[in-house]
C-alpha positions, 0 to 999 in steps of 0.5 A: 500500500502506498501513501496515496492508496492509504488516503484513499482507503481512510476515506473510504473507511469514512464512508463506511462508517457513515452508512452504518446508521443508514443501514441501521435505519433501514434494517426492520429489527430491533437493537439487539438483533442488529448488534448481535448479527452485525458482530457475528459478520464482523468475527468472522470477516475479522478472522479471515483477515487475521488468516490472510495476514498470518497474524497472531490468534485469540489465544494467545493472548494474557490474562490482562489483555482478556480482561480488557476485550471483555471489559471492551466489548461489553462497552462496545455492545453498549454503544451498539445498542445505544447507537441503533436505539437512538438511530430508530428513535431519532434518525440518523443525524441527531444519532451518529452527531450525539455519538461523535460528541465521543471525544468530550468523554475521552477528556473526561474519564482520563481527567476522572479516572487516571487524574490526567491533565487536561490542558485548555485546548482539550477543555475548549474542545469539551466546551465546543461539543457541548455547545453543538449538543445544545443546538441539535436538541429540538427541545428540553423535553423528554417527551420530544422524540428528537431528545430522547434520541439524542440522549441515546446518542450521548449514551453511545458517544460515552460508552464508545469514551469509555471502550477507547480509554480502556483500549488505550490503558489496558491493550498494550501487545495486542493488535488491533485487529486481535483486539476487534475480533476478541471486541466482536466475540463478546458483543456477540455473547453478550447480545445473543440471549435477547436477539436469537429470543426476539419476535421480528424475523428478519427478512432477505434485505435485512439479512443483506443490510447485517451482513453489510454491517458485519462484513463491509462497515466494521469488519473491512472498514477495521482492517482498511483503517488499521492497514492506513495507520502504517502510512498515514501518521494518527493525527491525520488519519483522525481528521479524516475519519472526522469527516464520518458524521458528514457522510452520514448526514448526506447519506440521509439527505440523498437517500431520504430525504432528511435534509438537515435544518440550521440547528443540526447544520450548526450543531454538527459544524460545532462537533465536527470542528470539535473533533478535528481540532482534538485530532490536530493535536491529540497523542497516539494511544497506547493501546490499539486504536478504537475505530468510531462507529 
């Protein structure tokens, strides 16, 4: 892989990320039943990618890395679920921009947790999402659809805050891909009980929309990220991936016609500016990388 093909397979990482809350949307099933089918592809893209790439298995792995795949993948089924409640609820604006708000929760839990620093541009940062959140609310009323969405969509952005902390403190000598795969196995445990028991049948486009999911927006879009991380430097590679949100909002404009109002325009110019403004200076992680979405 080249340079230039390293960038392009960022932006198309991007895109893939941006159409996992269209999918959600359009998918007739409910959270769980999407979580549980989208990491069951994704393990098995994931292995054969580990296959071809001849790298290290899920067993060997120590007893400090299992604790944090499992702790990880919990935190990643959260995010899922929380995602995909807040797509149906909402749609897919309001969720993918109320899961962005992602890196406010990183600052915050480091600051919290492990007494780090934060310096003033991460407290800006914090300060700029916040006021895009304030803007995509549509009204300070839980009876309001469009705010209880959001607060799900919050609810995703800081379960996903909490699985890159642990990623980052507890994922040292573990690939990234290793990561994904054993992060997918437990999300697939986890959710099982509540998806394989569900009444809604899936049909032929559904099962098409998970495999999709599984496949295409977390199991080719991990390994296209990773593989671009040799080439591309982190700090550049996130103001890419910062991109996300937007093609989300244009897949929803394009498709069906949900074209975003002045609020959301603003709110996600505040998150999105957020974001790349903490990716221009942000340190790379310890731990393996925690891909959005």
């Amino acid at each position: 892989m080249t340079d230039s093909r390293a960038l392009l397979s960022l932006h198309l990482t991007a895109v893939l990320f941006g159409l996992t809350g269209v999918l959600g949307h359009v998918i007739n099933a409910d959270a769980a039943q999407i979580t549980f089918w989208r990491a069951a592809f994704a393990v098995a893209a994931l292995l054969v990618a580990l296959r071809l790439g001849k790298r290290a298995m899920l067993f060997r792995i120590t007893r400090r890395q299992l604790v944090a795949v499992v702790l990880s993948g919990i935190m990643l089924a959260t995010h899922w679920l929380t995602f995909f409640i807040s797509v149906k609820v909402a749609g897919i604006a309001i969720a993918t921009l109320g899961f962005t708000s992602f890196p406010a929760f990183i600052t915050l839990f480091e600051a919290v947790l492990f007494r780090e620093r934060v310096r003033l541009p991460e407290w800006g940062m914090v300060a700029l999402v916040s006021l895009g959140l304030i803007l995509l609310t549509p009204a300070f009323d839980l009876a309001d659809s469009g705010t209880v969405g959001l607060l799900w969509g919050l609810a995703s952005g800081a379960s996903f805050g909490m699985l890159a902390v642990i990623n980052r403190h507890a994922g040292d000598g573990l690939g990234a891909l290793e990561m994904a795969c054993g992060q997918n196995l437990v999300v697939a445990l986890v959710t099982a009980p509540f998806a394989l028991g569900a009444s809604t049948a899936l049909g032929t486009a559904d099962w098409l929309g998970v495999a999709a999911l599984g496949i295409l927006c977390t199991g080719l879009a991990h390994t296209l990220f990773v593989s671009s991380l040799e080439y591309i430097s982190a700090r550049r590679a996130g103001l890419i991936i910062a991109l996300e949100p937007l093609y989300a909002i244009a897949f929803a404009w394009l498709l069906f016609g949900d074209v975003p109002g002045w609020r959301v325009a603003m709110g996600a110019a505040c998150i999105v500016g957020a974001i790349a403004w903490s990716a221009s200076y942000e340190k790379r992680p310890a731990g393996p990388p925690a891909t959005p979405i």
